[in-house]
N, C-alpha and C positions, 0 to 999 in steps of 0.2 A: 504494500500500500504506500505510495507516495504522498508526504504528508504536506510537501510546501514544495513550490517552485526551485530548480533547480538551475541557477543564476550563477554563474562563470564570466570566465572573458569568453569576449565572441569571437568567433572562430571566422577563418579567411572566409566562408560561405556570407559571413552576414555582414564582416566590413563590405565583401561585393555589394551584397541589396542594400545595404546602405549610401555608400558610392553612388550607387546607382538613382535610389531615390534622389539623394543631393544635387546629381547633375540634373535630375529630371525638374526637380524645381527650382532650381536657380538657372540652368544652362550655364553650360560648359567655360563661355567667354567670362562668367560673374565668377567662379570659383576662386580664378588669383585675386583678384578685388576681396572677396570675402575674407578668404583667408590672411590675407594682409591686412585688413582691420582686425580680424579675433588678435593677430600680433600684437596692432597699435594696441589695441585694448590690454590686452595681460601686459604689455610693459609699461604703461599706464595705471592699472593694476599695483602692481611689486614696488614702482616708486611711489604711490600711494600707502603701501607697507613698511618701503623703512623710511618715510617721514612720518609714520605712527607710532616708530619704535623710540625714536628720540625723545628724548622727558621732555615734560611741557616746562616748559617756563613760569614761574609764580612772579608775575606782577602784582597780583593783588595784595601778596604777602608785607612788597616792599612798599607800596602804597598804604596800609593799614596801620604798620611799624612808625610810619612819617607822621602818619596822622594822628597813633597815640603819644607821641612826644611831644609836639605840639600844643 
């Protein structure tokens, strides 16, 4: 008895119909275009990621410090 879907990597049969479907709905000539934006995209992406990894800056800290001396 098979109790749940059995979900792997796809096998060359299904990148084919894949493929396939891809060119069918975009046509052949849009492929490089697509694919060169998913590019822009993910390296747009990843500099998006490490300018999130840099500590933020506390202005407010040193603005609050000024204003309780004062």
């Amino acid at each position: 008895m098979l109790t749940g879907l059995l979900i792997g990597r796809p096998g060359t049969t299904e990148i084919l119909i894949i493929a396939g479907i891809v060119v069918l709905l975009f046509g052949a000539s849009k492929i490089p275009k697509l694919a060169r934006s998913m590019g822009e995209a993910k390296a747009e992406f990843q500099r998006g990621l490490e300018e999130g990894e840099e500590p933020p800056e506390d202005d407010e800290d040193e603005d609050n410090v000024a204003q309780a001396g004062a």
